[in-house]
N, C-alpha and C positions, 0 to 999 in steps of 0.2 A: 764525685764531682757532679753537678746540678750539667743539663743540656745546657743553659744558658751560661755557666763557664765557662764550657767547653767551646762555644758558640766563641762569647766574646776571647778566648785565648786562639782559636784556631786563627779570629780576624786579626788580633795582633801579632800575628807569626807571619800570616799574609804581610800586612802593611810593612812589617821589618822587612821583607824578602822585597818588598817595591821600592822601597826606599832604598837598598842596597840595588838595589839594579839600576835604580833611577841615578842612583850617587854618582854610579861608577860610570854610567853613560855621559852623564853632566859635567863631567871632568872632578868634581869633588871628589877626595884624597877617600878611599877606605883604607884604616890602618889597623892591623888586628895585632894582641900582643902574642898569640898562638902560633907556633909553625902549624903552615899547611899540614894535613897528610901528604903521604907520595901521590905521585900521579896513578890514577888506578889505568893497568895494562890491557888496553883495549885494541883490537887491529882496528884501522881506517879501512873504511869504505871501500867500493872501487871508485877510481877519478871520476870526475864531471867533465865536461869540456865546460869552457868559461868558468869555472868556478876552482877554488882551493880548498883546503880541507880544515878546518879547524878542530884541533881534537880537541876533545873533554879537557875540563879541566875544574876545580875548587873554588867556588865561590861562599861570599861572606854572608849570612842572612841577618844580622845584626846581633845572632848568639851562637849562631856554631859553623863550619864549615858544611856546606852543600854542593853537591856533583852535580857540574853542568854539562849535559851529554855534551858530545861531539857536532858540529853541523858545518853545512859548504856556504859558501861567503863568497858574493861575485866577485867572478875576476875584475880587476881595475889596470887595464894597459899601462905600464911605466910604472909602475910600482909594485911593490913586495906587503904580505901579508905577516904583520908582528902578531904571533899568537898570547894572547891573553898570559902574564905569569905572574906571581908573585915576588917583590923586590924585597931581601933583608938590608935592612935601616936601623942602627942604632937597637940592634936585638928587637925591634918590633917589625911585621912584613906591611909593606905597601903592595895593593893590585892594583897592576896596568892590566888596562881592558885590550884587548887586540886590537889593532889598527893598521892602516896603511901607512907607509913608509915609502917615500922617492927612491929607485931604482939608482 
C-alpha cells in the first residue's frame, strides 16, 4: 500500500472516530448491530476530591469497538454521575454517553 493510502485511510479512521464522538456528545443515537466486548478489568484510581471516577469503557469508531480509558469528571452538587453503557434494543446496542442525573 502506497504512503498516500495509508495517509488518506489513517484520515478516514480519524474522521470516523470524530464523528462518533461528536454523535454521541450531540445526542444523536449511535446504534451498532455488534455486542460490545466485556468490560476490560481495570482497578480505579485513588479518589479526587471534587471529582468521581468514570471507568473505561467501549466506544464506537464507526467500524469496530474502541477502549476508552477511564477518567475523573467534576463533581456537580445535587446530582449523580450515569456512567457511559451500552443499552440492548431490538438485538441491536444503543450508547448512552455518561451524564448527570438529579439526586
Amino acid at each position: 500500500m502506497s504512503r498516500i493510502n495509508r495517509f488518506i485511510e489513517s484520515m478516514l479512521l480519524g474522521v470516523g472516530l470524530i464523528m462518533a464522538m461528536r454523535s454521541a456528545s450531540a445526542g444523536i443515537d449511535v446504534i451498532v448491530d455488534m455486542r460490545p466486548p466485556p468490560p476490560k478489568s481495570m482497578p480505579a484510581p485513588p479518589p479526587r476530591p471534587g471529582y468521581v471516577y468514570e471507568p473505561g469503557y467501549w466506544s464506537w469508531d464507526g467500524h469496530q469497538y474502541v477502549w476508552t480509558e477511564g477518567t475523573f469528571v467534576e463533581e456537580r452538587k445535587g446530582y449523580r454521575w450515569s456512567e457511559p453503557r451500552w443499552v440492548e434494543e431490538d438485538k441491536r446496542y444503543r450508547f448512552v454517553p455518561g451524564h448527570w442525573e438529579n439526586e
